[in-house]
PDB file of N, CA, C and O in Angstrom:
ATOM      1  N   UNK A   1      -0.169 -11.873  -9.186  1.00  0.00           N
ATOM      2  CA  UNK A   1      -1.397 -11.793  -9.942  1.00  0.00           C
ATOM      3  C   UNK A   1      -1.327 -10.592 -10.882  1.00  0.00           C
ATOM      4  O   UNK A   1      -0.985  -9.483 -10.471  1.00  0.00           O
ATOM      5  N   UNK A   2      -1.592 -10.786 -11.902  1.00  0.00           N
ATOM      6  CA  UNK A   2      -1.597  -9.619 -13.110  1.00  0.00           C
ATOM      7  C   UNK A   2      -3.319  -9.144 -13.011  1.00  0.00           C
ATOM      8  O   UNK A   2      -4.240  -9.893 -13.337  1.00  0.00           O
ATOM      9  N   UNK A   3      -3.469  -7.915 -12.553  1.00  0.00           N
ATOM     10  CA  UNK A   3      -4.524  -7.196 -12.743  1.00  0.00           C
ATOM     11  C   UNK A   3      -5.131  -6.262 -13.621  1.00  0.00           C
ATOM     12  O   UNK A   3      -4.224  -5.718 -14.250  1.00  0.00           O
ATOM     13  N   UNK A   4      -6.058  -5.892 -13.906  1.00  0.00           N
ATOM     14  CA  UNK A   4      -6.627  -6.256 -15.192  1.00  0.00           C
ATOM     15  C   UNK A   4      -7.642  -4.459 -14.892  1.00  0.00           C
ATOM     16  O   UNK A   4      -7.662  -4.153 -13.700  1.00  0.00           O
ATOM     17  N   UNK A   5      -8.412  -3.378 -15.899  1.00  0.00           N
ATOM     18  CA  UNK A   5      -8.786  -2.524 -15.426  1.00  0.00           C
ATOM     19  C   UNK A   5     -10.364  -3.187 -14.732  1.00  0.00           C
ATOM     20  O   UNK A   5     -10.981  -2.516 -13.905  1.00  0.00           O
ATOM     21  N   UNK A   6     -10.810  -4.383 -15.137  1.00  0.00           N
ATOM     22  CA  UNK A   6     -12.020  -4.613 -14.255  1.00  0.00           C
ATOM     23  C   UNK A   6     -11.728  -4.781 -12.951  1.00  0.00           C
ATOM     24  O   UNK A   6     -12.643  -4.595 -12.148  1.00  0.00           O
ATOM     25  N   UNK A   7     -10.280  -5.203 -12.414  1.00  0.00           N
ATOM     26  CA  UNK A   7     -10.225  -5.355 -11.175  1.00  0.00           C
ATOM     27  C   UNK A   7     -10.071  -3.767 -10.415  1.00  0.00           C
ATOM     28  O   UNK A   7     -10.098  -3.460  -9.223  1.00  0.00           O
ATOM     29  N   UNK A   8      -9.899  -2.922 -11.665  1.00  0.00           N
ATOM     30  CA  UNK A   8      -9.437  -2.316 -10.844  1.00  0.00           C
ATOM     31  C   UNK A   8     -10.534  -0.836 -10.346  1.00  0.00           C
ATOM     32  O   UNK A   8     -10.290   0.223  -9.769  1.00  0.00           O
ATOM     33  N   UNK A   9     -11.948  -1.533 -10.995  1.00  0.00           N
ATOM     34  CA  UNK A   9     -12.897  -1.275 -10.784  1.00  0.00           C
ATOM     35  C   UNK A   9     -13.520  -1.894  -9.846  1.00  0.00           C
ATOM     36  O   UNK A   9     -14.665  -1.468  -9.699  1.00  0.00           O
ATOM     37  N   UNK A  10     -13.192  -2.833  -9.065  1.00  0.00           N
ATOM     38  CA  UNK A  10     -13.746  -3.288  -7.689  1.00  0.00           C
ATOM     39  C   UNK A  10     -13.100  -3.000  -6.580  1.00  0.00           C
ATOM     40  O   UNK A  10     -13.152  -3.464  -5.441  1.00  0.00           O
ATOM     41  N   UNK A  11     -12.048  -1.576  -7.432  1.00  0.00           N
ATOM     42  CA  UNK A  11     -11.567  -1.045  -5.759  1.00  0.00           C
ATOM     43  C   UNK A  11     -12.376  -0.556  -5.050  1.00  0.00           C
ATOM     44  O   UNK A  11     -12.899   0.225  -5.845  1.00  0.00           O
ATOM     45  N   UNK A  12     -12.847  -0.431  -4.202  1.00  0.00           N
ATOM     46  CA  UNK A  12     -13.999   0.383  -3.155  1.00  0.00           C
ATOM     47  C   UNK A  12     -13.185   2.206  -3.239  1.00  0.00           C
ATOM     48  O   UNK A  12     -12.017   2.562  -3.401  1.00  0.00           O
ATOM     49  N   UNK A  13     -14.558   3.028  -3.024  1.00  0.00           N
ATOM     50  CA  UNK A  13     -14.038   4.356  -3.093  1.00  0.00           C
ATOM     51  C   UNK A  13     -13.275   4.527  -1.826  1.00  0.00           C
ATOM     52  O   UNK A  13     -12.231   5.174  -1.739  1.00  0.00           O
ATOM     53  N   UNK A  14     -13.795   3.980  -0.970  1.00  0.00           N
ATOM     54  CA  UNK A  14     -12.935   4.385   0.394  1.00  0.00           C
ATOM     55  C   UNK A  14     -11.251   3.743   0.327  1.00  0.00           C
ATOM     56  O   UNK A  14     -10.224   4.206   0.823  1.00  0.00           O
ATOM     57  N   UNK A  15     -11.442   2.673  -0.384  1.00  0.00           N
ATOM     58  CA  UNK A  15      -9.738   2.576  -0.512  1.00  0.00           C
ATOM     59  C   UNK A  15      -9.151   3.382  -1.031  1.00  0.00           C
ATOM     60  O   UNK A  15      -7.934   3.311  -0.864  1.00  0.00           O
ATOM     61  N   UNK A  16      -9.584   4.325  -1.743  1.00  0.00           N
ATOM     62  CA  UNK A  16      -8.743   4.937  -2.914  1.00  0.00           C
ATOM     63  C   UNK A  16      -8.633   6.470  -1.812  1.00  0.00           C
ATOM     64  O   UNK A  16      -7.656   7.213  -1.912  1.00  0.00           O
ATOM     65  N   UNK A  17      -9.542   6.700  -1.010  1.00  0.00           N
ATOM     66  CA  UNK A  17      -9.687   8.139  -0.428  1.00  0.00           C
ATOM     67  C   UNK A  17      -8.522   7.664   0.350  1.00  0.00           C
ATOM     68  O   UNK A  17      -7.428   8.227   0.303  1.00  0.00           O
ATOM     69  N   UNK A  18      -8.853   6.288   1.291  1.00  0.00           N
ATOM     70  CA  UNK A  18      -7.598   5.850   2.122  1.00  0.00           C
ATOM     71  C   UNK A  18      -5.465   6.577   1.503  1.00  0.00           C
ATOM     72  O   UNK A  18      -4.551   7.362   1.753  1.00  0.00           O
ATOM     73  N   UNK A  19      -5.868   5.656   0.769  1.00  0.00           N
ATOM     74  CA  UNK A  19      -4.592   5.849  -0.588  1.00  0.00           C
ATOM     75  C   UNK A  19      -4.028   7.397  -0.548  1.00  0.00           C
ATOM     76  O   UNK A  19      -2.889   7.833  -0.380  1.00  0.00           O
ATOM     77  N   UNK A  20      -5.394   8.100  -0.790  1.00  0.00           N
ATOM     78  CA  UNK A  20      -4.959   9.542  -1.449  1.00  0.00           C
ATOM     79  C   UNK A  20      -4.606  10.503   0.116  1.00  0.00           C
ATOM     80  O   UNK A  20      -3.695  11.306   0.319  1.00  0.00           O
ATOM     81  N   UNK A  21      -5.271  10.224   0.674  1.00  0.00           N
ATOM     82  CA  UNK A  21      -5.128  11.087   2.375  1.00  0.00           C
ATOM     83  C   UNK A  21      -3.960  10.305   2.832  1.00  0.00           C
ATOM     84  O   UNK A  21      -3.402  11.029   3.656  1.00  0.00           O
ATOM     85  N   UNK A  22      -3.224   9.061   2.704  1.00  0.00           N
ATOM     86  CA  UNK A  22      -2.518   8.388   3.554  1.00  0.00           C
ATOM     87  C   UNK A  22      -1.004   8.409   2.742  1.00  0.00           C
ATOM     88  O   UNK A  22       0.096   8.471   3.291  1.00  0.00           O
ATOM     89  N   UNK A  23      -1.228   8.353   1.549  1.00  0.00           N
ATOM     90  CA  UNK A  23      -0.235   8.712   0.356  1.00  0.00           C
ATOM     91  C   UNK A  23       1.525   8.534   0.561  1.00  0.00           C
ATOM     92  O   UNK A  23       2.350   8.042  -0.210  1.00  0.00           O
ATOM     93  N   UNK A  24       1.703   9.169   1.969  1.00  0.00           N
ATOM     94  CA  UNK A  24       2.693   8.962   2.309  1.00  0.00           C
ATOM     95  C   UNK A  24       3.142   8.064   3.339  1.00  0.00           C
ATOM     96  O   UNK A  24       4.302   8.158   3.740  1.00  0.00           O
ATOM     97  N   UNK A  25       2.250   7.089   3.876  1.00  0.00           N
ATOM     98  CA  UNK A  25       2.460   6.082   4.852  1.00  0.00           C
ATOM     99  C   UNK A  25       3.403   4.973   4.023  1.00  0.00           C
ATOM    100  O   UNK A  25       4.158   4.166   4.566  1.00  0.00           O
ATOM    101  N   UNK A  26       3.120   5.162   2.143  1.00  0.00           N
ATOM    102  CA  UNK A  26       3.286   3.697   1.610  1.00  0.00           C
ATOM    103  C   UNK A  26       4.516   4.474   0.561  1.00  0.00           C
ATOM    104  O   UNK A  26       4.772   5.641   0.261  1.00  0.00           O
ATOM    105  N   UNK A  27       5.146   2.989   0.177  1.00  0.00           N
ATOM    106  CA  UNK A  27       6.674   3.336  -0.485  1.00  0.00           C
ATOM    107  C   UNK A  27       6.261   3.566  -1.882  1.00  0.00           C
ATOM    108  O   UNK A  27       6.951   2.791  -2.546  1.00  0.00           O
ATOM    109  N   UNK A  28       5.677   4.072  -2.475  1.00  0.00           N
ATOM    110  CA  UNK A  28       4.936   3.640  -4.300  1.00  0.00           C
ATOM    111  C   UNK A  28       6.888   3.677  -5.142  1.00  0.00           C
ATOM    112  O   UNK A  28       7.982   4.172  -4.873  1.00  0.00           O
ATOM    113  N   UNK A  29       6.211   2.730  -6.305  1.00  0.00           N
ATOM    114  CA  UNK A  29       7.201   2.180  -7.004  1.00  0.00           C
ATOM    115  C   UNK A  29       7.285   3.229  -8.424  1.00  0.00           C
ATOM    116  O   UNK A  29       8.303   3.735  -8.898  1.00  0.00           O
ATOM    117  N   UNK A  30       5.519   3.393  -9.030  1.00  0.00           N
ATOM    118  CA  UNK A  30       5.698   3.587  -9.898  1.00  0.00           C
ATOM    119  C   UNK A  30       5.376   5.337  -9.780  1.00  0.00           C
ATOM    120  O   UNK A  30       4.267   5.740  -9.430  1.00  0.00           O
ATOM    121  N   UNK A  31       6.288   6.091 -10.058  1.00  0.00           N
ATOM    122  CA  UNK A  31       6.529   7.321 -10.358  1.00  0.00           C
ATOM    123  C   UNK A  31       5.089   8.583 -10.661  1.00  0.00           C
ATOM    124  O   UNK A  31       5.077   9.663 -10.071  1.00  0.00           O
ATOM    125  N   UNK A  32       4.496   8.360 -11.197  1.00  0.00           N
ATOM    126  CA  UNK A  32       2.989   8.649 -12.164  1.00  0.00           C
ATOM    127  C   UNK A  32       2.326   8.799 -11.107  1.00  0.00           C
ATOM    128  O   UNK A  32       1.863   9.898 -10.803  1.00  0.00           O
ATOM    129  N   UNK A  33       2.122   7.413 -10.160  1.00  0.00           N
ATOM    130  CA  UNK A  33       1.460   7.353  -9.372  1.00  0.00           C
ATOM    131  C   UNK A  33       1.476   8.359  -8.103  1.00  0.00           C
ATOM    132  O   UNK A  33       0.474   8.921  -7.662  1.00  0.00           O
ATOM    133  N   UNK A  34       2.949   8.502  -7.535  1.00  0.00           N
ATOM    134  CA  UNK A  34       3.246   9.434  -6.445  1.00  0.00           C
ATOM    135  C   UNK A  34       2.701  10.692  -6.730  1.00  0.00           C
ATOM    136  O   UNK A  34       1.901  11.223  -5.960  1.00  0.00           O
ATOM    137  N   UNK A  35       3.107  11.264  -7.885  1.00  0.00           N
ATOM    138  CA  UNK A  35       2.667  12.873  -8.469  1.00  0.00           C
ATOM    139  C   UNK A  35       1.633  12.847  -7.959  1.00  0.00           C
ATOM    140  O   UNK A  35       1.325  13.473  -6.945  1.00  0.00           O
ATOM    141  N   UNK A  36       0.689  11.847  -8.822  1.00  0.00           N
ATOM    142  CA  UNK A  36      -0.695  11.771  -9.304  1.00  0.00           C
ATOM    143  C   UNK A  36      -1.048  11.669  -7.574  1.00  0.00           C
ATOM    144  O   UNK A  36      -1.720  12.700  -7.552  1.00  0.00           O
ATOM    145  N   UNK A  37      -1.080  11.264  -6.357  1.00  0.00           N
ATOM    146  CA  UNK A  37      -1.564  11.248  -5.501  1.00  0.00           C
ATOM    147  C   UNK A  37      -1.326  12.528  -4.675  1.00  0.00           C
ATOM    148  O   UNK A  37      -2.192  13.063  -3.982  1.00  0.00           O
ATOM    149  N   UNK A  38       0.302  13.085  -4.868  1.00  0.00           N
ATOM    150  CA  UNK A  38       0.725  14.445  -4.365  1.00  0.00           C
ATOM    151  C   UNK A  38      -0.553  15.722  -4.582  1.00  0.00           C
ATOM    152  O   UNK A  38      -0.779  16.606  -3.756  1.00  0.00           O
ATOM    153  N   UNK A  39      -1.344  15.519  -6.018  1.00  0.00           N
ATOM    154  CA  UNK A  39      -1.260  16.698  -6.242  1.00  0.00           C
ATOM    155  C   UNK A  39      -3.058  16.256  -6.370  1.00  0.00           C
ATOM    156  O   UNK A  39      -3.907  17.135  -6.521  1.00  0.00           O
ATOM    157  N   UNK A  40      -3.429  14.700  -6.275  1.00  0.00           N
ATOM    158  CA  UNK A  40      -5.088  14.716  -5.600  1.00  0.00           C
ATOM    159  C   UNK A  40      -5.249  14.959  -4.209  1.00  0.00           C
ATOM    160  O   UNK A  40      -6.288  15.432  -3.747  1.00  0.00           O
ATOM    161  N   UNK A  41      -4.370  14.688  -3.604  1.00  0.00           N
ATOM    162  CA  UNK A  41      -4.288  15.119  -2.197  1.00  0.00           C
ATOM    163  C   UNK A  41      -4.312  16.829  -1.814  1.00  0.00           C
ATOM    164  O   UNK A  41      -4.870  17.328  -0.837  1.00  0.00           O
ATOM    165  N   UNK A  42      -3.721  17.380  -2.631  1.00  0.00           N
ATOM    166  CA  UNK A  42      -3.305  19.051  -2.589  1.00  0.00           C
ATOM    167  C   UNK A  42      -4.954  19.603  -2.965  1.00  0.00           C
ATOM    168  O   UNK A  42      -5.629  20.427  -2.348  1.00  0.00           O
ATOM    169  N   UNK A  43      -5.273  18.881  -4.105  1.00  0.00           N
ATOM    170  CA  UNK A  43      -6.877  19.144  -4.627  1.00  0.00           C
ATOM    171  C   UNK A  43      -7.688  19.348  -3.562  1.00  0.00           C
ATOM    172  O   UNK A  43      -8.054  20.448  -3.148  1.00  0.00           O
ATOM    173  N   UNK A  44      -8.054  17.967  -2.985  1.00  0.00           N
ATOM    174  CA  UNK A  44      -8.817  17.633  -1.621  1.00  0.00           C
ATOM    175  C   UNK A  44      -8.343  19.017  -0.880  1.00  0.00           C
ATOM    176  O   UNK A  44      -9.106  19.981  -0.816  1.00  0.00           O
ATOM    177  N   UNK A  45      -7.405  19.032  -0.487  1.00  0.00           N
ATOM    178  CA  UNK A  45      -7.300  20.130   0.691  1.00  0.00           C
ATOM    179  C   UNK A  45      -7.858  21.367   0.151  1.00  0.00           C
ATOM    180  O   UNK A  45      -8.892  21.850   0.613  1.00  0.00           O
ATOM    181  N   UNK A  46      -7.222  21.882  -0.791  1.00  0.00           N
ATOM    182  CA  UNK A  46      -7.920  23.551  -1.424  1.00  0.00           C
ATOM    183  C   UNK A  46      -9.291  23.236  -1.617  1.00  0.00           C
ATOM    184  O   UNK A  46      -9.840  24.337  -1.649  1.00  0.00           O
ATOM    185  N   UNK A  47     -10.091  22.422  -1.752  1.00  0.00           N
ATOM    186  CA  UNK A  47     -11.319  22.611  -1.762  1.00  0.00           C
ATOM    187  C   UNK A  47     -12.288  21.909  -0.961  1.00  0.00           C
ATOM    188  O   UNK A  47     -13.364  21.387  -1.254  1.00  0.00           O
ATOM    189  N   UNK A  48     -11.451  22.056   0.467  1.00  0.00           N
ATOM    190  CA  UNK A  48     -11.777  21.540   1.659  1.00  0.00           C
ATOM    191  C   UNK A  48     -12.800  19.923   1.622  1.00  0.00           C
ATOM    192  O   UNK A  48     -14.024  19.958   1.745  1.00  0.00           O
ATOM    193  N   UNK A  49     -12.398  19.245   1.525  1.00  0.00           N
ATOM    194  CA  UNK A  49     -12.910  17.982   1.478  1.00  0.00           C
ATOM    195  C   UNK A  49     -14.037  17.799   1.017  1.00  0.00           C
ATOM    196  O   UNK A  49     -14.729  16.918   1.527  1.00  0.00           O
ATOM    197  N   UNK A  50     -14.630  18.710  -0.263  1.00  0.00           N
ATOM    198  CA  UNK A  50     -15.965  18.912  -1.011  1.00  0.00           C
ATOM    199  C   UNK A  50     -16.130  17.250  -1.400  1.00  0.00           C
ATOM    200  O   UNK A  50     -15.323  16.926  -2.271  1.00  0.00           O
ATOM    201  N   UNK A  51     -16.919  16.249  -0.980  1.00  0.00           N
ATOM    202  CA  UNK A  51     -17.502  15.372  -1.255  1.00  0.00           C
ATOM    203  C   UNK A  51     -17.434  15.348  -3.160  1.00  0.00           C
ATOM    204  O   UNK A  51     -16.700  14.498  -3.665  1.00  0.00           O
ATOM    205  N   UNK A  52     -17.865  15.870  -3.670  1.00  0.00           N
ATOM    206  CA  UNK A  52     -17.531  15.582  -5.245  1.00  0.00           C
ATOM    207  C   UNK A  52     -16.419  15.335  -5.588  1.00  0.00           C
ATOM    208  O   UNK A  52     -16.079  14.410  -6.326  1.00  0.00           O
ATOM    209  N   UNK A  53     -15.433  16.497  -4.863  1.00  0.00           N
ATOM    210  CA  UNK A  53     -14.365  16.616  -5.353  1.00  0.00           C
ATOM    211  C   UNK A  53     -13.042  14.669  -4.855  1.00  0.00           C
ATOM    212  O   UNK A  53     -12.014  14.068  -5.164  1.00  0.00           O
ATOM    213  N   UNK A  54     -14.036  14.659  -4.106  1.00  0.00           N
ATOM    214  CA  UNK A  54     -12.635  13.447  -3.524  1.00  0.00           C
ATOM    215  C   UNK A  54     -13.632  12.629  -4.495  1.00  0.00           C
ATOM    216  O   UNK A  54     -13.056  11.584  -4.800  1.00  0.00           O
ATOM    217  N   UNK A  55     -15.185  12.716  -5.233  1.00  0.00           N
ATOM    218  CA  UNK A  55     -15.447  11.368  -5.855  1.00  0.00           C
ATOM    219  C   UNK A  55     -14.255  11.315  -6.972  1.00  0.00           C
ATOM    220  O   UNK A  55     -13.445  10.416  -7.200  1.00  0.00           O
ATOM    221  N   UNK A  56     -14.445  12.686  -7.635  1.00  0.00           N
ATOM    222  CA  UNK A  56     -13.708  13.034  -8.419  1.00  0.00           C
ATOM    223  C   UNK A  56     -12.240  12.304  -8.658  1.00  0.00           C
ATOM    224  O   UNK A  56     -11.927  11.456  -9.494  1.00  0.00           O
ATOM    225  N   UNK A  57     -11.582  12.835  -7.795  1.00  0.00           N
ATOM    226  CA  UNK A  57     -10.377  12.611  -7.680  1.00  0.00           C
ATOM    227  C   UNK A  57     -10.167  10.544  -6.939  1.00  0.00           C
ATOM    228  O   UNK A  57      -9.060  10.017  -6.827  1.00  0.00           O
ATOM    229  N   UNK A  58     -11.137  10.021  -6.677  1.00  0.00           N
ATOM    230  CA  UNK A  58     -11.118   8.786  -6.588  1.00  0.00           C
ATOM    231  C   UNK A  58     -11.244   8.257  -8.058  1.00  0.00           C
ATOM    232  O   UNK A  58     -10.306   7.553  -8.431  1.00  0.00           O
ATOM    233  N   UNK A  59     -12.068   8.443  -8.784  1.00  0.00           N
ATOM    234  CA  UNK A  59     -12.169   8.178  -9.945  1.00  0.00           C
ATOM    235  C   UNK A  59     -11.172   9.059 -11.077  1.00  0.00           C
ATOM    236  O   UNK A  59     -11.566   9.065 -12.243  1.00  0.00           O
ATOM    237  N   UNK A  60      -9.954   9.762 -10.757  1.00  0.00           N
ATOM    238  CA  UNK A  60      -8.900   9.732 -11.400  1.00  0.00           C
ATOM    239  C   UNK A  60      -7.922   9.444 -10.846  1.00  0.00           C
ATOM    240  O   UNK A  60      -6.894   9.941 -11.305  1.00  0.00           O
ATOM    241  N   UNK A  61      -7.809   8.620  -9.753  1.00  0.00           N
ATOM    242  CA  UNK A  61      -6.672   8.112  -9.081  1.00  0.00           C
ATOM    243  C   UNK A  61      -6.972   6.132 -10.243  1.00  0.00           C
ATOM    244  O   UNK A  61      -6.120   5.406 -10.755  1.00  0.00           O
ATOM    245  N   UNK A  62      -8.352   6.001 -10.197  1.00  0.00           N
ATOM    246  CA  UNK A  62      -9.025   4.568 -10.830  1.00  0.00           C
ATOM    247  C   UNK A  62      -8.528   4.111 -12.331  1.00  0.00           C
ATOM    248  O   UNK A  62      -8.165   3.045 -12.830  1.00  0.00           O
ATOM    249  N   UNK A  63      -8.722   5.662 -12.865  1.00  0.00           N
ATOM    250  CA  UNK A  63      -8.162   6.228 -14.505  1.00  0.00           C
ATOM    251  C   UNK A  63      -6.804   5.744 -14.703  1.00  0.00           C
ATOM    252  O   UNK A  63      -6.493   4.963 -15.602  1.00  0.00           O
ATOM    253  N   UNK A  64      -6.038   6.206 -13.880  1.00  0.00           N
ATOM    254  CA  UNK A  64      -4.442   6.353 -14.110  1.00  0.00           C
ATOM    255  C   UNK A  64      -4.194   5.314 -13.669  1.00  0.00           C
ATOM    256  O   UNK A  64      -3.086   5.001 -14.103  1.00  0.00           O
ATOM    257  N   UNK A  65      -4.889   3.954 -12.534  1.00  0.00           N
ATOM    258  CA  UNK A  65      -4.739   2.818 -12.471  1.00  0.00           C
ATOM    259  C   UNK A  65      -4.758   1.803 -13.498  1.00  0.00           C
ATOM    260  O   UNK A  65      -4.066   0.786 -13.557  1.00  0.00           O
ATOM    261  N   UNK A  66      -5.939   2.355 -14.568  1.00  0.00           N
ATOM    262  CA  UNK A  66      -6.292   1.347 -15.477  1.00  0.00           C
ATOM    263  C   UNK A  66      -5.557   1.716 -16.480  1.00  0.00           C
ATOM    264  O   UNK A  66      -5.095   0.757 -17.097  1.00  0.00           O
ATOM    265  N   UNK A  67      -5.176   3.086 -17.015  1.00  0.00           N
ATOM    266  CA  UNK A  67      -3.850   3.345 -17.844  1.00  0.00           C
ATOM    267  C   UNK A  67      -2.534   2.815 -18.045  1.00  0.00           C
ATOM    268  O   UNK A  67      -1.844   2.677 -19.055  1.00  0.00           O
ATOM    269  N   UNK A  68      -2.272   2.425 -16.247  1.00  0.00           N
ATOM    270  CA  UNK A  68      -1.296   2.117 -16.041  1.00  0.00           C
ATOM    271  C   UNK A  68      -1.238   0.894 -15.983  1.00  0.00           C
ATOM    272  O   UNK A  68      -0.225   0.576 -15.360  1.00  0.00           O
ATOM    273  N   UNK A  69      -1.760   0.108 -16.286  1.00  0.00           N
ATOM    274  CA  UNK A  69      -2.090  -1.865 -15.506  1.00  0.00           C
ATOM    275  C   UNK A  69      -1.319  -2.494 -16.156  1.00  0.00           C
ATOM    276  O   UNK A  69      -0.907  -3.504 -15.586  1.00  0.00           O
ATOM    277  N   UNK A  70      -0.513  -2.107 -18.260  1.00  0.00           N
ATOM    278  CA  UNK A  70       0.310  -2.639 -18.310  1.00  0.00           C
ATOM    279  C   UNK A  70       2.370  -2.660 -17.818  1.00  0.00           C
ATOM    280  O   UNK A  70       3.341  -3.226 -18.321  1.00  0.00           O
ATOM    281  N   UNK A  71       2.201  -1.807 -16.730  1.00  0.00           N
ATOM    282  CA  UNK A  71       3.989  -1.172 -16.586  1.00  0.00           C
ATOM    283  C   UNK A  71       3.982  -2.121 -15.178  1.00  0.00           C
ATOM    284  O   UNK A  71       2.954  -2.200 -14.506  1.00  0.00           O
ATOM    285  N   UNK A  72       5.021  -2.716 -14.861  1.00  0.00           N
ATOM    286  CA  UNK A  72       5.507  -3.698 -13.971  1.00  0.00           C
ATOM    287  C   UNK A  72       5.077  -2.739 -12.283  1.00  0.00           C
ATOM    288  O   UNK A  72       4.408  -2.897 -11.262  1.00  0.00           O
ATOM    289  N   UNK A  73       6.017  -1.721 -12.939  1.00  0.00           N
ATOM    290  CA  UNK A  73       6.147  -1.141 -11.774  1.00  0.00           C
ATOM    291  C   UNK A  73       4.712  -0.521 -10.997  1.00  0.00           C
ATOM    292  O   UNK A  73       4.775  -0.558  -9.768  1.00  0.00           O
ATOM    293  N   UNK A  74       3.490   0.016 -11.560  1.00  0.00           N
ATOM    294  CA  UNK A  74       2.133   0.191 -11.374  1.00  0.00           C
ATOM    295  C   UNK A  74       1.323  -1.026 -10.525  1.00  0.00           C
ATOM    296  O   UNK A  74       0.565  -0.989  -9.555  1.00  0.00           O
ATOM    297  N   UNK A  75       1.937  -2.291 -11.493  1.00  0.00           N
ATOM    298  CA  UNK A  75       1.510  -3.660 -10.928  1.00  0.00           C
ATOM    299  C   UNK A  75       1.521  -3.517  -9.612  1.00  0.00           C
ATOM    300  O   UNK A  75       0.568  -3.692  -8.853  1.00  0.00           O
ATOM    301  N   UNK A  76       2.896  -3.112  -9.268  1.00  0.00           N
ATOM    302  CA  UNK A  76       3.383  -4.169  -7.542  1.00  0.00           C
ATOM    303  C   UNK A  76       2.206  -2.746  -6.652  1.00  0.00           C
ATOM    304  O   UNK A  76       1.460  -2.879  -5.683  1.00  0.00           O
ATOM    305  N   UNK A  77       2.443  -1.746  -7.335  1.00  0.00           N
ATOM    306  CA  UNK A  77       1.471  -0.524  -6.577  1.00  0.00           C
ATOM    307  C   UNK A  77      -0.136  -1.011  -6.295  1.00  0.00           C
ATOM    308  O   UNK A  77      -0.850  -0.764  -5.324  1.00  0.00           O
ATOM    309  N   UNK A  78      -0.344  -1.580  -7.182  1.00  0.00           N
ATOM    310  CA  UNK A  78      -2.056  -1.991  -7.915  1.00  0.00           C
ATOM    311  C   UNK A  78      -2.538  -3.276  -6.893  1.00  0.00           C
ATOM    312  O   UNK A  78      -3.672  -3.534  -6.491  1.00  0.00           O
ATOM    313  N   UNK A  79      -1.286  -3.965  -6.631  1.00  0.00           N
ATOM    314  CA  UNK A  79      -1.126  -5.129  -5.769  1.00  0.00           C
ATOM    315  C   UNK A  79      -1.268  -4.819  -4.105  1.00  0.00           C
ATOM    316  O   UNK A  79      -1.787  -5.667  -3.379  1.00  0.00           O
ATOM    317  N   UNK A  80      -0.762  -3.530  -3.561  1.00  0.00           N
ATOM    318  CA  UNK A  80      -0.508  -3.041  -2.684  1.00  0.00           C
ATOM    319  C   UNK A  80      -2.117  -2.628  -2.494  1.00  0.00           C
ATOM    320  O   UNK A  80      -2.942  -3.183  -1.768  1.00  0.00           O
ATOM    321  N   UNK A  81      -2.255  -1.780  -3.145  1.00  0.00           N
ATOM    322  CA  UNK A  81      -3.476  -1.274  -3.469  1.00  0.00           C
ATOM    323  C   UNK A  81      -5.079  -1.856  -2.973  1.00  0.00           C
ATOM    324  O   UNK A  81      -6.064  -1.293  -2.494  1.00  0.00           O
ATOM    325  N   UNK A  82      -4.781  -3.192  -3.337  1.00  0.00           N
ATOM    326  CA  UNK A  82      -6.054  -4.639  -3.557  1.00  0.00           C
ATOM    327  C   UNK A  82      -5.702  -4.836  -2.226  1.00  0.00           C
ATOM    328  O   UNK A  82      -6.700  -4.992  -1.522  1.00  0.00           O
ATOM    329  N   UNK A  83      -4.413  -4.898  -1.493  1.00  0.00           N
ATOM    330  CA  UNK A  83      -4.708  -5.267  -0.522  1.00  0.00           C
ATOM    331  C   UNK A  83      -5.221  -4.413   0.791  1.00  0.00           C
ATOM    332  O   UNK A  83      -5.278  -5.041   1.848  1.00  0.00           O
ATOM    333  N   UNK A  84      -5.455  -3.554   0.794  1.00  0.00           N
ATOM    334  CA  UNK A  84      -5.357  -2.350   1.569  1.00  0.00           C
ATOM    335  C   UNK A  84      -7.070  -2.475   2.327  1.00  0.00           C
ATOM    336  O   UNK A  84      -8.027  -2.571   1.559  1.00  0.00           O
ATOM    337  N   UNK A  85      -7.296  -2.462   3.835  1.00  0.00           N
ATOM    338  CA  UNK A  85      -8.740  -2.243   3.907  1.00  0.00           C
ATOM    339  C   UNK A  85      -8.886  -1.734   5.418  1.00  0.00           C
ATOM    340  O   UNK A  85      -8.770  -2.033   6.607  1.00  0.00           O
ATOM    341  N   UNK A  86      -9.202  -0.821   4.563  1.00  0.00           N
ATOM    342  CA  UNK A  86      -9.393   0.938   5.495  1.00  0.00           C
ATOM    343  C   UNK A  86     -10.444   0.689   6.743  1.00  0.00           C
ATOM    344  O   UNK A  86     -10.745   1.619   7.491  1.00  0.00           O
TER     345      UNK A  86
END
């Protein structure tokens, strides 16, 4: 399935917190993405799990999803992603 940035606005926030705290349970393909979770995850911690801050950082984990929706490799991540329920 080719996903699209509206889908990728019906991720639920808790999947994405899932994603960002769990980060390393899953194999990610596309490169951007790993950083990008390394260093929302590092966020979360220095500012001890401030509720804004993980909205925050859910909604730029969402950003760099929908940036990314046309590269193959983002896809199979984005796919992984949809399926995931925390």
């Amino acid at each position: 399935m080719i996903y699209t940035a509206n889908t990728i606005d019906t991720i639920p926030d808790s999947v994405c917190e899932y994603v960002i705290f769990h980060s390393k349970e899953f194999s990610w393909n596309f490169l951007a993405l790993k950083i990008s979770l390394t260093r929302l995850n590092l966020k979360i911690v220095m500012m001890k799990n401030s509720d804004t801050v993980i909205n925050d950082c859910c909604a730029e984990l969402k950003t760099l999803l929908k940036k990314s929706v046309a590269i193959p490799n983002a896809q199979s991540d984005i796919s992984r992603i949809m399926e995931i329920k925390p």
